[in-house]
C-alpha positions as CSV (number, residue, x, y, z in Angstrom):
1,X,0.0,0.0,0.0
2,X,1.8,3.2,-0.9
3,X,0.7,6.2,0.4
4,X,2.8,8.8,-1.2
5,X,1.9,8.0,-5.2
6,X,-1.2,9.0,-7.1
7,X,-4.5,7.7,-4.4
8,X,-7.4,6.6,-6.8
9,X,-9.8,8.4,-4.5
10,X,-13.1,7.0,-6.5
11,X,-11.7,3.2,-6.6
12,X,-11.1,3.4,-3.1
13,X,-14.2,4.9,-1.6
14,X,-16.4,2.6,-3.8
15,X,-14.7,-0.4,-2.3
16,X,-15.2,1.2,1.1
17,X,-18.6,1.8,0.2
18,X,-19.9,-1.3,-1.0
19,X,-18.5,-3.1,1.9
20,X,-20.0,-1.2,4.6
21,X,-23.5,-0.7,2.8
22,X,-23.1,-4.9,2.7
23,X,-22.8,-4.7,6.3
24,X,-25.9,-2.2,6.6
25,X,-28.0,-4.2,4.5
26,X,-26.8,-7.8,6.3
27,X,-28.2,-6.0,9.6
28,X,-31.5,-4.6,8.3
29,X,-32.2,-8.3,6.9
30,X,-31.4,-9.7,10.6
31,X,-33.6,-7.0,12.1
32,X,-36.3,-7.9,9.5
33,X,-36.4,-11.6,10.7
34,X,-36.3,-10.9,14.1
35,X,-39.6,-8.5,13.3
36,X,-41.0,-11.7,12.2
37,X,-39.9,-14.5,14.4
38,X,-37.8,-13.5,17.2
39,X,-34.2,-12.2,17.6
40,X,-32.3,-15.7,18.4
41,X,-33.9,-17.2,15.2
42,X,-32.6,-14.4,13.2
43,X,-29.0,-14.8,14.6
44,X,-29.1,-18.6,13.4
45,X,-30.1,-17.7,9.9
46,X,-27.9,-14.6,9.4
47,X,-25.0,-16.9,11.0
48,X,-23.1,-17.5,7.9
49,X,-23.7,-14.6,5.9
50,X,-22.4,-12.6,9.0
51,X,-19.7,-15.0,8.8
52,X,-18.9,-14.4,4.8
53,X,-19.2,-10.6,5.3
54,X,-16.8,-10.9,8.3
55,X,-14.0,-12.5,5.9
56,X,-15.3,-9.8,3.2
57,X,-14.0,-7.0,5.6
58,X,-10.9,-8.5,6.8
59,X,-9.7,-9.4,3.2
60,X,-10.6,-5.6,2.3
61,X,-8.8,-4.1,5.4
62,X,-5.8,-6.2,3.8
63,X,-6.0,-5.1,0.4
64,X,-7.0,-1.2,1.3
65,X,-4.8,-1.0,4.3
66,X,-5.3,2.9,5.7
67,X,-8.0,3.7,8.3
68,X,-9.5,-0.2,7.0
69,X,-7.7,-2.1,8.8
70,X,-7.8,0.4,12.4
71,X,-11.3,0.0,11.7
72,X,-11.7,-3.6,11.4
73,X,-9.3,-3.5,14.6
74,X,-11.9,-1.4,16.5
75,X,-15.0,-2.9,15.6
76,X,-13.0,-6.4,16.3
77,X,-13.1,-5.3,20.0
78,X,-17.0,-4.5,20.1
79,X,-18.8,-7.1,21.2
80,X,-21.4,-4.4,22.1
81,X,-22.1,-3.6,18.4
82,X,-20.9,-6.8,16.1
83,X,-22.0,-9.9,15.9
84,X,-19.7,-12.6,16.9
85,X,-18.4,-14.5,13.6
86,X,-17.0,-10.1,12.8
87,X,-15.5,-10.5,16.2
88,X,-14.0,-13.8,15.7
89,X,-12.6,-12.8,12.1
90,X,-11.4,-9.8,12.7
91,X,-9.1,-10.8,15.3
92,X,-7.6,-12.3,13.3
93,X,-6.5,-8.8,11.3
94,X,-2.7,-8.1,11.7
95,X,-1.2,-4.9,10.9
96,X,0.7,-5.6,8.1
97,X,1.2,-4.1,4.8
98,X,3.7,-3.4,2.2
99,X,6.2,-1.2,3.1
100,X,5.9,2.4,1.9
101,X,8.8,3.8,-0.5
102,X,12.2,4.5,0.6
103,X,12.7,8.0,-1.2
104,X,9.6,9.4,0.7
105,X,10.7,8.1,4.3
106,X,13.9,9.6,3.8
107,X,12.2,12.9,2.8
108,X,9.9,12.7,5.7
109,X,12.9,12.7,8.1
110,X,15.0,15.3,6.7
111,X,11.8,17.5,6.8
112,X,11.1,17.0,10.7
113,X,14.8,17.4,11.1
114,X,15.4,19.5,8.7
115,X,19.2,18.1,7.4
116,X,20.5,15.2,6.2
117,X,19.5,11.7,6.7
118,X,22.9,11.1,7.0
119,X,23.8,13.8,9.3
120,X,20.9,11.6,11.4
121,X,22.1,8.4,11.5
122,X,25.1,7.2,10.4
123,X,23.4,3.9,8.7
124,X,20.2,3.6,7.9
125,X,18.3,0.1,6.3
126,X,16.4,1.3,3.7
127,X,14.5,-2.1,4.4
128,X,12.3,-1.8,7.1
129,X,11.8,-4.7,9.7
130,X,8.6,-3.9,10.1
131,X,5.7,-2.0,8.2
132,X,1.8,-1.4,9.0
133,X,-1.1,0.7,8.1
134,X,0.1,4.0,9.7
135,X,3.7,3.7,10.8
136,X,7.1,1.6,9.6
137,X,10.4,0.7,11.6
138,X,13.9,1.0,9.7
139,X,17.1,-0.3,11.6
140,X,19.4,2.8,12.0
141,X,23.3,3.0,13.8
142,X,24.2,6.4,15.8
143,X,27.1,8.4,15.4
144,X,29.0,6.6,18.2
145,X,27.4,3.1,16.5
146,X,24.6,2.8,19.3
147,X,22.2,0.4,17.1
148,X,18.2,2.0,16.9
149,X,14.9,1.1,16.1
150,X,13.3,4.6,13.9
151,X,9.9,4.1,13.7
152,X,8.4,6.6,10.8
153,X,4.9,7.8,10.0
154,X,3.7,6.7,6.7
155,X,4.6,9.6,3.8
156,X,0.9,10.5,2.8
157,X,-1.1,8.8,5.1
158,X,-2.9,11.9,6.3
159,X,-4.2,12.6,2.1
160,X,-5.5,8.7,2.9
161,X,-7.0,8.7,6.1
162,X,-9.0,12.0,5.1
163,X,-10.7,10.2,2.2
164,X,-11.4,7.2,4.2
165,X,-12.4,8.9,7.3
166,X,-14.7,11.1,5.3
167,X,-16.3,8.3,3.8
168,X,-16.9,6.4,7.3
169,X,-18.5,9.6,8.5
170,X,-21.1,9.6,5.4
171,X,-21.7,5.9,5.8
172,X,-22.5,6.5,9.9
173,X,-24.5,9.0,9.3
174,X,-27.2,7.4,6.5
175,X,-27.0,3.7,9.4
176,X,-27.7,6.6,12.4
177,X,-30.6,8.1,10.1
178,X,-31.8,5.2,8.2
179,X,-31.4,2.1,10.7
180,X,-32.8,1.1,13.5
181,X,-29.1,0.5,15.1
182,X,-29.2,3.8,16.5
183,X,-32.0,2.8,19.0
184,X,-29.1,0.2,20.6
185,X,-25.9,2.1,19.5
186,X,-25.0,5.6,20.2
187,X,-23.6,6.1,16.1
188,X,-22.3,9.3,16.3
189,X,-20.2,8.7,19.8
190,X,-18.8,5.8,17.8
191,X,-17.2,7.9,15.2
192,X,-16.1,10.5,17.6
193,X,-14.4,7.5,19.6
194,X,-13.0,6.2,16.2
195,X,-11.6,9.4,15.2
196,X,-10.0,9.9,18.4
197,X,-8.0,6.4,19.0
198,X,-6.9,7.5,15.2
199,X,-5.7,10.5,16.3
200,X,-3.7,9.6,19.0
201,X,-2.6,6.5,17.3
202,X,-1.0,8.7,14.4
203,X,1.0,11.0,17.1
204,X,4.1,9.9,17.5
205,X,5.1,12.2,20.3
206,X,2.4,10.9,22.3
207,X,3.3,7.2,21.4
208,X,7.0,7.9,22.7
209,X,5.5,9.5,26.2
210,X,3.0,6.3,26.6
211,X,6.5,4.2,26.2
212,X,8.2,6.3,29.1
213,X,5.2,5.8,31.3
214,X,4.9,2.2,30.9
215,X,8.7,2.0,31.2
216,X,8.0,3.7,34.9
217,X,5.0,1.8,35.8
218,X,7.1,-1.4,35.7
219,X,10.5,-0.1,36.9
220,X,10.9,-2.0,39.8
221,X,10.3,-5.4,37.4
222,X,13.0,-6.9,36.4
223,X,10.8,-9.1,34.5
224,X,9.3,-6.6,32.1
225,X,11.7,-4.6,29.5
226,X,10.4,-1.5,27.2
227,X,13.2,0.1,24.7
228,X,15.0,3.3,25.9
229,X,12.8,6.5,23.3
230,X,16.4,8.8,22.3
231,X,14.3,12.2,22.9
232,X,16.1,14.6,20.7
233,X,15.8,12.2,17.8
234,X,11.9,12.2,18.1
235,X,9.1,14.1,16.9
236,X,5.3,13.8,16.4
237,X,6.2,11.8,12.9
238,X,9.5,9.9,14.0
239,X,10.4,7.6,17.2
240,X,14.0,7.1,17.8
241,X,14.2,4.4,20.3
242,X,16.9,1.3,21.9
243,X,16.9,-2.2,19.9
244,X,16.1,-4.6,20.8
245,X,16.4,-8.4,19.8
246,X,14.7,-11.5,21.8
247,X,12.3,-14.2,20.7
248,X,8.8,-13.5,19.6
249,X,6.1,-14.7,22.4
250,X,5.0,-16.8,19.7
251,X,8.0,-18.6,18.3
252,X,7.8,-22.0,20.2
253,X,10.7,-23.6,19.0
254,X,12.7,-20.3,19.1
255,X,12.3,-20.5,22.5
256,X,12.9,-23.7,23.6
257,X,15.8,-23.3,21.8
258,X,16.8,-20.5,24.2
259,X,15.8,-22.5,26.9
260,X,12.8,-20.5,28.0
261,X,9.7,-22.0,30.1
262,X,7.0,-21.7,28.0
263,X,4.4,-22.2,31.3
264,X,6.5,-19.8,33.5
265,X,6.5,-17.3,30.9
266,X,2.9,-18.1,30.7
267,X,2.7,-17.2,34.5
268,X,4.6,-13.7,34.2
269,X,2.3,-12.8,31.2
270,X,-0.3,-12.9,33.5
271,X,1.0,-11.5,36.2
272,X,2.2,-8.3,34.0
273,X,-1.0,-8.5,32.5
274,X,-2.8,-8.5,35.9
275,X,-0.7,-5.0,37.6
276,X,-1.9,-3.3,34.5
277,X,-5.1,-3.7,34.6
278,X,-5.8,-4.0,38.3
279,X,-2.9,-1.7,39.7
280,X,-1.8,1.0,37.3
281,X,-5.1,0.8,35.3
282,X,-2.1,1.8,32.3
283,X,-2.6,-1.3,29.7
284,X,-0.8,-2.6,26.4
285,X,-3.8,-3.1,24.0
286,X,-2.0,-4.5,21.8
287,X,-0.2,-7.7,22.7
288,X,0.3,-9.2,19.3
289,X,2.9,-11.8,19.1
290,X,5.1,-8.6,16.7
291,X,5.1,-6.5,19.9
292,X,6.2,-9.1,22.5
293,X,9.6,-10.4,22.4
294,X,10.8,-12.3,25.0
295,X,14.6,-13.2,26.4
296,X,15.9,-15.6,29.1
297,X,14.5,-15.2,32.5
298,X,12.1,-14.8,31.4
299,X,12.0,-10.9,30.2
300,X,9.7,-9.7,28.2
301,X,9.9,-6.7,26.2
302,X,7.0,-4.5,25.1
303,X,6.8,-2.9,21.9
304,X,5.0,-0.5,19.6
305,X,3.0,1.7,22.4
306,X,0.6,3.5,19.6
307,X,-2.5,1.6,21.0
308,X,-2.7,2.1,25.2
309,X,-6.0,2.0,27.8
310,X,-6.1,3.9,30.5
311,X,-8.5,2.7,33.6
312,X,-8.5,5.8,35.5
313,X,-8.5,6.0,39.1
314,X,-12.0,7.5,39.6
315,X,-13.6,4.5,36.9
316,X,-11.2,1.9,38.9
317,X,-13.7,3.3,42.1
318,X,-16.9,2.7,40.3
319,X,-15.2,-0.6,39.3
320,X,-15.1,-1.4,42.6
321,X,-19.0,-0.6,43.1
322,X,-20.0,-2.5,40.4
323,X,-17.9,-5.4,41.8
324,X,-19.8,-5.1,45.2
325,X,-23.0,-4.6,43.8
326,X,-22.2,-7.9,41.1
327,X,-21.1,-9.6,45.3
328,X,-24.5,-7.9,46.9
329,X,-26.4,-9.2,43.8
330,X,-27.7,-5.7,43.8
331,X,-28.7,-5.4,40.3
332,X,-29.4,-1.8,41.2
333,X,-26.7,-0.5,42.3
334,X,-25.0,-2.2,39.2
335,X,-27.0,-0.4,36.7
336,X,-25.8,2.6,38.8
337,X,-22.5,1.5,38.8
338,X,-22.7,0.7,35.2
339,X,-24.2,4.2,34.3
340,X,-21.1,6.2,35.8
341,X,-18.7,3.9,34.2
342,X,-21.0,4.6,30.6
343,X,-21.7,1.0,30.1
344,X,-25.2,2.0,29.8
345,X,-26.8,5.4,28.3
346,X,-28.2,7.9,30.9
347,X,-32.1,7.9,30.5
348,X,-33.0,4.6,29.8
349,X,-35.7,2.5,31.5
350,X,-34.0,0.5,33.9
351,X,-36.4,-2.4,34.5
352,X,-35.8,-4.8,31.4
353,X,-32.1,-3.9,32.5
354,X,-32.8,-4.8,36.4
355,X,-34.7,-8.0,35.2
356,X,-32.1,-9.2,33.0
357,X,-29.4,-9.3,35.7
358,X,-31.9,-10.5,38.6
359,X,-32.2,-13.3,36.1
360,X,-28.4,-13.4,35.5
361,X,-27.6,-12.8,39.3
362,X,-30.4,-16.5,40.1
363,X,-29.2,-18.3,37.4
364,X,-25.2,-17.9,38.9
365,X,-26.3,-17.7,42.8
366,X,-23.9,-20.6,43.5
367,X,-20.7,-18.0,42.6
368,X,-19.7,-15.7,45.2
369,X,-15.7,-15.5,44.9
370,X,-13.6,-16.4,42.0
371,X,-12.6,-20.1,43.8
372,X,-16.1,-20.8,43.1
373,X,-15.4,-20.4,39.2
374,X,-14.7,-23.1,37.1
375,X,-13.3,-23.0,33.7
376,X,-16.8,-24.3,32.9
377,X,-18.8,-22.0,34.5
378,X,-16.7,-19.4,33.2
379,X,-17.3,-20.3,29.6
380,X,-21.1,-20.5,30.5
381,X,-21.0,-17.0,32.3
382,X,-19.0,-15.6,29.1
383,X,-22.1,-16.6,26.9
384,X,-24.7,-15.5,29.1
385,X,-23.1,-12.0,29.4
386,X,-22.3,-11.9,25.6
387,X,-26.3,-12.5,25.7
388,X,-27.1,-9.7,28.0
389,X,-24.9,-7.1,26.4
390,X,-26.5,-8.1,22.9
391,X,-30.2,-8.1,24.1
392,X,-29.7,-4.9,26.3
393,X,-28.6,-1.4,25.4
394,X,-25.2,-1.8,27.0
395,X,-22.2,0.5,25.2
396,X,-18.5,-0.3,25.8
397,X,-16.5,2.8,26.6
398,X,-13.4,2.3,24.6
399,X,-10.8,1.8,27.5
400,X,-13.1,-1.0,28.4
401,X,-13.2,-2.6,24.7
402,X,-9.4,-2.3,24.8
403,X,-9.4,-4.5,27.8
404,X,-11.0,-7.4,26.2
405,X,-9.2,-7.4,23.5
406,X,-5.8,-7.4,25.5
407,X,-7.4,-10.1,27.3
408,X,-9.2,-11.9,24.5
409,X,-5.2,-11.6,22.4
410,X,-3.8,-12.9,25.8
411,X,-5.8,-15.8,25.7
412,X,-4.9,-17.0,22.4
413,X,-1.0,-16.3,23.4
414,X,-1.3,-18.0,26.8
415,X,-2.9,-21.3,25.0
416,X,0.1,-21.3,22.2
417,X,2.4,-21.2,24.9
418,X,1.0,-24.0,26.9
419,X,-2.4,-26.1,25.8
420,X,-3.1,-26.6,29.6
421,X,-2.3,-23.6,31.5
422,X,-5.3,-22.4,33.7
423,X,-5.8,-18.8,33.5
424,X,-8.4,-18.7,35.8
425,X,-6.2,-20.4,38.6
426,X,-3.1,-18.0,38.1
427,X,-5.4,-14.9,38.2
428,X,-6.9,-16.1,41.4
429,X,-4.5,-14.6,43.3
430,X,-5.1,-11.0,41.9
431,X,-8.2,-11.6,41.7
432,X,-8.8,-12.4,45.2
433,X,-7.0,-9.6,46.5
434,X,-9.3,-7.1,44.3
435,X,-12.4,-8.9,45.7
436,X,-10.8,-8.0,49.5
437,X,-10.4,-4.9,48.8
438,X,-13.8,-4.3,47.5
439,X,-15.1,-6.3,50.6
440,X,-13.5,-3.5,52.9
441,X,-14.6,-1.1,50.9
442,X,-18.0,-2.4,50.9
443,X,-17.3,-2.8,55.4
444,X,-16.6,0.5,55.5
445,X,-19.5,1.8,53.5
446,X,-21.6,-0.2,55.9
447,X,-20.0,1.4,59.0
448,X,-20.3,4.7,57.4
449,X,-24.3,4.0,56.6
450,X,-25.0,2.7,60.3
451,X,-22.8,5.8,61.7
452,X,-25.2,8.6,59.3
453,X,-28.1,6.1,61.1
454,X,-27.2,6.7,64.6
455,X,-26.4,10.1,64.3
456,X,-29.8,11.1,62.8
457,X,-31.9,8.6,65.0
458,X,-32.2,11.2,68.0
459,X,-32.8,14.5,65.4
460,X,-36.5,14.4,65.6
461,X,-36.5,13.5,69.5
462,X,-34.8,16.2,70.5
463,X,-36.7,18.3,68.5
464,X,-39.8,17.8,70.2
465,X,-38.0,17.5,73.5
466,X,-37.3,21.1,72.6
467,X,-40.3,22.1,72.3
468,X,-41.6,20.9,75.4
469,X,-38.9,22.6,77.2
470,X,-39.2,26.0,75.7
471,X,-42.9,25.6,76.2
472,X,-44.1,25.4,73.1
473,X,-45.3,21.7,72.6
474,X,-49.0,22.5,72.6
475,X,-51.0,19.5,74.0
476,X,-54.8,19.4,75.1
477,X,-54.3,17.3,78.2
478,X,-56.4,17.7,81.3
479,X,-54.5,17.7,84.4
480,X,-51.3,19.8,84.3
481,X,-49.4,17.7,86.5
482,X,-49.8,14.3,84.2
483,X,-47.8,17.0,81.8
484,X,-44.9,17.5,83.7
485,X,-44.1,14.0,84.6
486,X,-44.6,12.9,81.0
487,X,-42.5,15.5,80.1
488,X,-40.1,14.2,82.7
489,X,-40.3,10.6,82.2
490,X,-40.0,12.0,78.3
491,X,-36.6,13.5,78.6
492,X,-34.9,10.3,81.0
493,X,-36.6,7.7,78.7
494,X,-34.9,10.2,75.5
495,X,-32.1,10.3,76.8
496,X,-31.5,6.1,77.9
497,X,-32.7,5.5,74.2
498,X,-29.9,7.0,73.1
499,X,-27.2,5.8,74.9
500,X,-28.5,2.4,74.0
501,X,-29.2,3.6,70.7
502,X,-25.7,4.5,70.1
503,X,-24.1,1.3,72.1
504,X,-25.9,-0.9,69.8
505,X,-24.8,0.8,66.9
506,X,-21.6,0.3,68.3
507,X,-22.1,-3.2,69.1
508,X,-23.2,-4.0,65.2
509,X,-20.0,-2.1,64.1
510,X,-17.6,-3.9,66.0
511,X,-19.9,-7.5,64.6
512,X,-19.0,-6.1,61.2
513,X,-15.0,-5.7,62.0
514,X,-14.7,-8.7,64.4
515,X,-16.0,-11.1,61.4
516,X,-14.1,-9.4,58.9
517,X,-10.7,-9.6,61.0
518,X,-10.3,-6.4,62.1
519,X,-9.5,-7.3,66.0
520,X,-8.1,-4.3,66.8
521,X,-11.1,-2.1,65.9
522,X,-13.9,-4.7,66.8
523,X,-12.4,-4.7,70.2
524,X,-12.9,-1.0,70.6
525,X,-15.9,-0.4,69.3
526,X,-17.0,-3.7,71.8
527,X,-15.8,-1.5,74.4
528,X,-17.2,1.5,73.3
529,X,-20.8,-0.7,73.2
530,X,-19.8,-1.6,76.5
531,X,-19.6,1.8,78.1
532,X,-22.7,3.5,75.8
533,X,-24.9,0.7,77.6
534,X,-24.0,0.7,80.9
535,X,-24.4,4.5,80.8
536,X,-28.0,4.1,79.7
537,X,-28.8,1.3,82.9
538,X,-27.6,4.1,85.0
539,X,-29.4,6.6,83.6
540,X,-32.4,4.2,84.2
541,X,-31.9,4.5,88.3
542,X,-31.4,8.0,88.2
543,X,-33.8,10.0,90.4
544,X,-36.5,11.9,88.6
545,X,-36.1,15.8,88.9
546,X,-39.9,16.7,89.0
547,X,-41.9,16.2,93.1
548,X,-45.5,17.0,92.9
């Protein structure tokens, strides 16, 4: 695919065109049948032309290259929006094209630069080792023969991703006005998510500062490698970065020749895998057997950081809500949970939501930690999700998306390496240390609601106490005396309630932390309980203050 000669613009957007209006039309015929019969009959018959389509698009994206292939990347990660045999295909779409002419990366170079290639890099392949849809990496040596990786924007790509970009915008916008997928998927939000992964994929700056972060998010690993960026040899169009050689994750024999464990480097994949996504919420998206070379140890070195998720802190909270409320079977505070994380649009009747996952939250009641999941069970909960996202207007944020891809690419790497490694039983350990620190999270949310409980218990008591003191608790009554002592009797029976009140607050507080293992604090809060009651028996022999 070059970039930088003459672009037949019509050629290309007819191409474009015809495939997506295939995919249009393949979805107005499912939606037709399921009009008629019901939705999982039409997902049986549309099976195989969903299936030809798929292999339509990926064999396209290959022969286009451009914006086709990010595409088919993008929508491979949607299980939200495409049925699964795109899903399925389109994993399958590597990043690989032919490489772009030498002439115009040289010319590229000297103009970000602006001097000689040579002045540059003292040797420079005019071979590259590696080219895709955007970008293309040329060996290089340094003046004092320090051997680089330059990775250089495709000459012309912007001219290309203009025509195809402009082209997916027309298409969107005739399936967001003429379809019925609008009513599940929010169309234009799409684009403006595609255009911005694009975007960011296509700075190179940016791609060099991802590299730098990751590099210090795994510092203190000696297991996890990412090449060296050479700032002052980088710009938004060029990366300038270490070489460096190792075995691809992939290459079996390769490494059993370099005496490698394939099952322990099985275990540190998951490991690395698991501090991304459940520690620095910073993620590889991308963990294609091209961008993973590995070395004895085992090391493995990260490359090509253009495609990164980000789990921020605040969406790692509301993580942690959703997982209580999945724990709760609180279907609820899910959809509430699921609402700030954007899973689900703002507005939307809840209850065919709620009923869905009361259904889901029966039909799995047996599950309450992750040593209660089997790889069966697993599999069976995968489906029944898939189901529940398809049937219900769930959206995938794109962070999210990029997570199951990573995991769904991780999969497929961890079975290559070793046919019978258990995912689920190395992840337990991460796992179960997530799900304790949502169960104190969830303890102290508990405490917290009991404490805003207690203290707003005696608020209306002491309001009418108030009154009565002040004098102005009007009540027809017939003797004045009866008053006074109910008054009286009132304020002493007030005031006992709540030192009970509050000691068996304290005594359910210190239940919650005794049972969860928090001696310490259960013992105080015991004592605390302790004291509150025996204050309130006291109070209880005290003299009255009112004689007759």
């Amino acid at each position: 695919m070059a970039t930088n000669g003459r672009i037949n613009k019509r050629a290309r957007t007819w191409a474009f065109s015809r495939l997506f209006l295939g995919i249009v039309w393949d979805f107005w015929r499912e939606a037709r049948i399921a009009r008629q019969t019901d939705l999982r009959v039409a997902e049986e018959r549309m099976a195989a032309r969903h299936r030809k389509r798929a292999i339509q698009f990926r064999e396209t994206a290959v022969q286009l290259g451009g914006v086709l292939i990010k595409l088919g990347q993008f929508f491979g990660s949607r299980v939200d929006v495409m049925p699964e045999a795109y899903i399925q295909e389109l994993m399958k779409l590597q990043d690989e094209v032919p490489p772009e002419d030498y002439a115009a990366v040289k010319q590229l170079i000297e103009q970000d630069f602006g001097r000689p290639l040579a002045d540059i890099y003292t040797t420079f392949n005019p071979i590259p080792i590696a080219a895709a849809s955007l970008a293309q990496v040329h060996e290089a040596f340094l003046a004092d023969g320090t051997r680089v990786a330059v990775k250089v924007q495709r000459p012309g790509i912007e001219r290309l991703i203009d025509i195809d970009l402009a082209t997916f915008i027309y298409l969107m916008e005739g399936v967001r006005r003429f379809t019925a997928v609008g009513d599940k998927v929010d169309v234009s939000g799409l684009v403006d998510e595609f255009q911005r992964v694009l975007g960011e994929e296509l700075d190179l700056a940016r791609e060099a500062e991802s590299a730098r972060r990751f590099a210090s998010d795994f510092a203190s690993r000696a297991d996890v490698r990412v090449p060296l960026i050479y700032d002052a040899l980088s710009t938004e169009r060029v990366i300038t970065m270490e070489y460096i050689t190792g075995v691809k994750v992939n290459d079996y024999t390769g490494l059993d020749a370099a005496g490698i464990d394939r099952t322990e480097l099985a275990r540190h994949l998951v490991s690395i895998y698991m501090s991304q996504f459940l520690e620095t919420g910073f993620f590889h998206a991308d963990p294609h057997p091209g961008n993973l070379f590995v070395n004895p140890g085992p090391v493995v070195t990260f490359l090509d950081f253009g495609m990164m998720g980000e789990i921020t802190l605040a969406d790692r909270g509301r993580f942690v809500d959703a997982v209580v409320a999945v724990v709760q079977k609180d279907p609820d505070d899910l959809i509430t949970a699921a609402v700030a994380l954007k899973f689900v649009r703002p507005g939307l009747n809840p209850a065919p939501l709620r009923n869905a996952l009361t259904w889901l939250f029966d039909r799995y009641s047996g599950i309450s930690t992750p040593r209660d999941i089997s790889s069966e069970s697993f599999d069976a909960v995968q489906e029944d999700i898939r189901t529940l996202m398809r049937d219900n207007p769930f959206t995938i944020p794109v962070h999210f998306a990029y997570v199951g891809k990573a995991f769904a690419t991780m999969i497929g790497l961890l079975a290559g390496l070793d046919a019978s490694f258990d995912l689920l039983a190395e992840a337990k350990p991460a796992v179960d240390k997530l799900v304790r620190e949502v169960r104190n999270d969830y303890i102290l949310k508990q405490v917290k609601r009991i404490g805003k409980a207690l203290l707003k218990l005696p608020v209306d008591m002491e309001r009418v106490i108030g009154l009565a003191e002040r004098g102005e608790l009007r009540v027809k009554v017939e003797g004045q005396t009866e008053l006074l002592r109910a008054i009286e009797h009132q304020q002493e029976s007030h005031r006992r309630s709540l030192l009970a009140g509050y000691g068996g607050g304290a005594a359910i507080i210190a239940t919650i932390f005794f049972v969860n293992t928090y001696n310490d604090a259960a013992l105080a809060a015991a004592i605390l309980s302790a004291l509150l009651v025996a204050g309130s028996l006291v109070a209880k022999k005290r003299r009255p203050r009112f004689h007759p």
